[in-house]
C-alpha positions in Angstrom: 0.0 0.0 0.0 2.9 2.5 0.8 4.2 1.4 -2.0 1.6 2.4 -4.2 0.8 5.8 -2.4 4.4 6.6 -3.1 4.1 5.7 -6.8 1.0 7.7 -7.0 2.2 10.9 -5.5 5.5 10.9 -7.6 3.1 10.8 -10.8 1.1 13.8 -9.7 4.6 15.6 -9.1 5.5 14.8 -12.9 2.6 15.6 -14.3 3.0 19.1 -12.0 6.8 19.1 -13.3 5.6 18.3 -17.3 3.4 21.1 -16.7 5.4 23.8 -15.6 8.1 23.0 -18.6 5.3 22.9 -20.8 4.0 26.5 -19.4 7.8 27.9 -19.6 8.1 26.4 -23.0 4.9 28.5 -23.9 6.3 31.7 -22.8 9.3 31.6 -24.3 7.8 31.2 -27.7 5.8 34.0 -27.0 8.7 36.3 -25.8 10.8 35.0 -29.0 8.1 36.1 -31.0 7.4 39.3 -29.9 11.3 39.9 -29.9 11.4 39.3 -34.0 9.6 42.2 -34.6 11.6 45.7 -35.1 7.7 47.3 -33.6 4.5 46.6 -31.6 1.5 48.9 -31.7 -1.7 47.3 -30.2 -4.9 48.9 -28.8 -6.2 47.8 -25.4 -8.8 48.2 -23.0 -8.6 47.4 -19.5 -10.7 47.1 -16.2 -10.0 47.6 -12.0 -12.1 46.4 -10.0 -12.0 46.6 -5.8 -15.2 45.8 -3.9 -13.8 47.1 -1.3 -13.1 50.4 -2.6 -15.9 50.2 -5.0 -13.8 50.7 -7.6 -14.9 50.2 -10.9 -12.9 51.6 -13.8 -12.7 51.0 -17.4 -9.3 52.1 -19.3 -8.4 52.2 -23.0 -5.7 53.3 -25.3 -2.8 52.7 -27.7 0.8 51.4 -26.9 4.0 51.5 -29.1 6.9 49.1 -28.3 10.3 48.9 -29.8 13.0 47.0 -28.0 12.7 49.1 -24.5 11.3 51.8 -26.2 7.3 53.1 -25.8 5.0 55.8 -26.1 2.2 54.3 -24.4 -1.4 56.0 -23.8 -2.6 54.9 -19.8 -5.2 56.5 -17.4 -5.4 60.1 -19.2 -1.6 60.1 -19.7 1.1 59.7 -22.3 3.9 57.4 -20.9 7.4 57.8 -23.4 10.6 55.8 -22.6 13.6 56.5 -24.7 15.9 53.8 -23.1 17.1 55.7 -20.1 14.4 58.8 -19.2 10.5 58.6 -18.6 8.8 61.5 -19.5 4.9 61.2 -18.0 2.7 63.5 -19.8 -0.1 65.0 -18.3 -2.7 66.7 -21.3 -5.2 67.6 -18.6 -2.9 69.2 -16.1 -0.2 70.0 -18.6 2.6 69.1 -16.5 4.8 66.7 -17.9 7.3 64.7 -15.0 10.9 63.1 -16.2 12.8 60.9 -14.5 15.0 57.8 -14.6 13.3 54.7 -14.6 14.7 52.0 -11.9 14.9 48.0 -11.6 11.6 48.4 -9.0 10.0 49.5 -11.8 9.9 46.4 -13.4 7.5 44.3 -11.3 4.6 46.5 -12.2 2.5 45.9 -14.6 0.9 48.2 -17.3 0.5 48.2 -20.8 3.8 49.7 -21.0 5.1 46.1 -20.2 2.2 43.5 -20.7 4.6 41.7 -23.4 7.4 41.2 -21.3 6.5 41.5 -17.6 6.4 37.7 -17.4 10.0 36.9 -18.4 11.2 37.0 -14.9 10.4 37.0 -11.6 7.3 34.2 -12.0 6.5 30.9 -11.7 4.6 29.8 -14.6 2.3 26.7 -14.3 0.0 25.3 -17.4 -3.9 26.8 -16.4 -7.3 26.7 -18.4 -7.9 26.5 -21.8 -10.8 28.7 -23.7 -12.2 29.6 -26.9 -12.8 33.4 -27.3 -14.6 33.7 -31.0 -13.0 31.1 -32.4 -9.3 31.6 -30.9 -7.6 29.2 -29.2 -6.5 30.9 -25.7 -3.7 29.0 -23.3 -4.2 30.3 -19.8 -1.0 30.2 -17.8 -0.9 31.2 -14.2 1.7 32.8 -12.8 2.8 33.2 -9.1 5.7 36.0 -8.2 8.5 34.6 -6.5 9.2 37.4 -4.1 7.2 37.5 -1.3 6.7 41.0 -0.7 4.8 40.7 -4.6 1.6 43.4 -4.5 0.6 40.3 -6.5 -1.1 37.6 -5.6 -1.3 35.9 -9.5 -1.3 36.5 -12.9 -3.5 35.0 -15.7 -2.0 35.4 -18.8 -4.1 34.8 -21.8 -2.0 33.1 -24.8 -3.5 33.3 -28.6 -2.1 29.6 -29.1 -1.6 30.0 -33.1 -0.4 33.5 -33.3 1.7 33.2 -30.2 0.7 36.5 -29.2 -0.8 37.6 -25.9 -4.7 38.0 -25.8 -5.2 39.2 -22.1 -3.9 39.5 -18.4 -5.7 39.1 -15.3 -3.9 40.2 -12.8 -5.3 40.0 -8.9 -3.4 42.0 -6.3 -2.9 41.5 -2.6 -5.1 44.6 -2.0 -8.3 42.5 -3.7 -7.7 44.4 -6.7 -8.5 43.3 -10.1 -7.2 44.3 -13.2 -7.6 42.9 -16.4 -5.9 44.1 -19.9 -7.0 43.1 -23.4 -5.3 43.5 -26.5 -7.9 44.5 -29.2 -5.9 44.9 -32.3 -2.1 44.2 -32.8 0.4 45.4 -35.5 3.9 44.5 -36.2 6.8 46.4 -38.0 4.9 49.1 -39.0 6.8 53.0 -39.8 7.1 54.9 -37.2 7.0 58.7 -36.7 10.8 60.0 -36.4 9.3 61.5 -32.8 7.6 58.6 -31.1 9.8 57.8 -28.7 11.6 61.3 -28.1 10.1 64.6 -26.3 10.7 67.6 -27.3 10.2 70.4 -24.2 9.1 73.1 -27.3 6.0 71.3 -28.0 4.8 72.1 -24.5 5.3 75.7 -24.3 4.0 76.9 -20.6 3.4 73.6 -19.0 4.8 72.7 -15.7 8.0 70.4 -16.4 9.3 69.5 -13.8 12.5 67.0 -13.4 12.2 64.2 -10.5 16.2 63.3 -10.8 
């Protein structure tokens, strides 16, 4: 009897094990993919939810990636990252903030980093499967590694064909819930010379103000 209670939990670990290389395997076709492309633009819309807090709020907008470049449209603001400086710009306030993006910056998620966030810091395990209008979406749940993580998990929604990312469900320690979709996505497409740059003379008489 031992015997077979031992052979039967060292099959579920397997299948546990087969899983998780199967998941990794997953995303790294996914993050090869989207590192092929010279561009990304893709339109999203997103919701938070908090019971709680009765919060309730639906986002939308437009996000352009190239390498660790973006100019990326997110809760009435313009987000443009040239590699080194983050300029935050403000159209309703007109203030525009600059600073220098850190490594803590990177366990956040946004649209600025949907198609990456999940390279590091996760533990990816094989989830559901669904069919959203005919697409073939690969659910894989991911659990932060650190501890101190304001999230609790991550549902990243896989186009299985396309290997492109449909959605992210991501559910904070707070009871927070935010879920982004990608509704359209375009590759390699010509870019405007200034997409990724800011120029201080196209906001004459705002409030800039530099947080280094």
């Amino acid at each position: 009897m031992k015997n077979i209670f031992l052979i039967v939990l060292l099959s579920i670990a397997s299948i546990g094990y087969a899983q998780d290389v199967k998941a990794d395997k997953l995303l790294k076709e996914v993050a090869s993919k989207f590192k092929s492309y010279d561009n990304v633009i893709f339109n999203y819309k997103g919701n938070l939810q908090n019971a709680k807090s009765q919060l309730n709020m639906d986002v939308q907008g437009e996000a352009t990636l190239s390498g660790e470049n973006y100019n990326v449209e997110f809760m009435g603001s313009t987000y443009i990252y040239n590699g080194s400086k983050l300029y935050v710009v403000n159209r309703e306030d007109e203030q525009v903030t600059i600073s220098t993006q850190t490594d803590s910056d990177e366990g956040l998620i946004s649209p600025t980093n949907i198609l990456t966030f999940y390279e590091k810091g996760y533990r990816a395990e094989w989830d559901i499967e669904q069919n959203v209008r005919g697409r073939k979406i690969q659910y894989i749940k991911l659990t932060p590694i650190k501890s101190n993580s304001e999230y609790k998990q991550v549902l990243l929604g896989i186009d299985i064909n396309t290997k492109h990312i449909y959605n992210a469900i991501v559910t904070e320690n707070s009871g927070t819930k935010a879920t982004f979709t990608l509704l359209s996505l375009k590759t390699n497409q010509p870019l405007a010379k200034k997409c990724f740059n800011f120029d201080p003379k196209d906001y004459d008489g705002w409030d800039i103000e530099n947080l280094d």
